[in-house]
N, C-alpha and C positions, 0 to 999 in steps of 0.2 A: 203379375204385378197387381191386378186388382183383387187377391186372393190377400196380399203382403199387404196393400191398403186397407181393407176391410178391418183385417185383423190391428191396425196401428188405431183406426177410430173405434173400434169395440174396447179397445184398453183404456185409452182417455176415457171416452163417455163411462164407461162400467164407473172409472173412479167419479169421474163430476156425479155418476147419481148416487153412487156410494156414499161420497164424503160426505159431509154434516154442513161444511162454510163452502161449498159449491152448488149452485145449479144452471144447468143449459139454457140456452135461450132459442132454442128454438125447440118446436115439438120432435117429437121423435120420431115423426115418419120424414121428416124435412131437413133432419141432421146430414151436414158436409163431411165427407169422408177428409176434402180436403184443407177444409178450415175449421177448425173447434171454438166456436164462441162458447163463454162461459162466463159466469161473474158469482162474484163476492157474498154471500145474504147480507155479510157485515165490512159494507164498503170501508169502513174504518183501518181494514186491514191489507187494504190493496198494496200500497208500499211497503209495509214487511214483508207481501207473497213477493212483489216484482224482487226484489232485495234478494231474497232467497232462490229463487228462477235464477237471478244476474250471476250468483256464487256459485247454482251448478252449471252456470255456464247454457243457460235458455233464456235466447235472447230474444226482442220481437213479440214477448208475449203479451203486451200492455195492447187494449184493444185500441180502435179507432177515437180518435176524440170527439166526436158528436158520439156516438157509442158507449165509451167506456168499458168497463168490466177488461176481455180477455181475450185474446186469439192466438192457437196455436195453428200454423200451418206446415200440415206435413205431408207435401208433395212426395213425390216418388223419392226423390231424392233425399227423402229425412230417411231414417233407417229409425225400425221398432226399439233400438233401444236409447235412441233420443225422446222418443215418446215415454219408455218406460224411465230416465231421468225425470222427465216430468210428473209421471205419475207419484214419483219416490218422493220428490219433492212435494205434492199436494199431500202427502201421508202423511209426512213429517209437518210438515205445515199445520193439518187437523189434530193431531196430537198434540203441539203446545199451545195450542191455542181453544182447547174446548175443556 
């Protein structure tokens, strides 16, 4: 299980430092396997990402509201390719919009 975890937060992060319109918010020795904060650099676009999250069906991803930005949480019970939906979508996302 913690082998199937590791690998679910190495996929999201790899994309949030990839993409262009994401970055983490925490440092990188401090990153949660089981909760992914991340935000926007161009908060103007938060309701198109959540819009497109909601269409492939990734719900929950809107962060806290003293917070903002993003959270993905993928407990044992997400399966990797719930994360990799998410990641498809952040691609697609950076693509029409850079």
């Amino acid at each position: 299980m913690e082998k199937k975890n590791i690998d679910k937060a190495n996929l999201l992060y790899d994309e949030i430092d990839r993409n262009t319109l994401f970055h983490g918010t925490a440092a990188v020795e401090d990153r949660s396997r089981m909760n992914v904060c991340f935000l926007l650099h161009n908060e103007s676009l938060t309701d198109d990402f959540l819009s497109d999250c909601a269409e492939a069906g990734c719900v929950g991803v809107k962060g806290h509201r003293s917070v903002g930005g993003f959270r993905a949480s993928i407990y044992n019970a997400m399966p990797k390719e719930g994360v990799q939906i998410l990641v498809d979508v952040m691609k697609k996302f950076e693509s029409r919009n850079t």
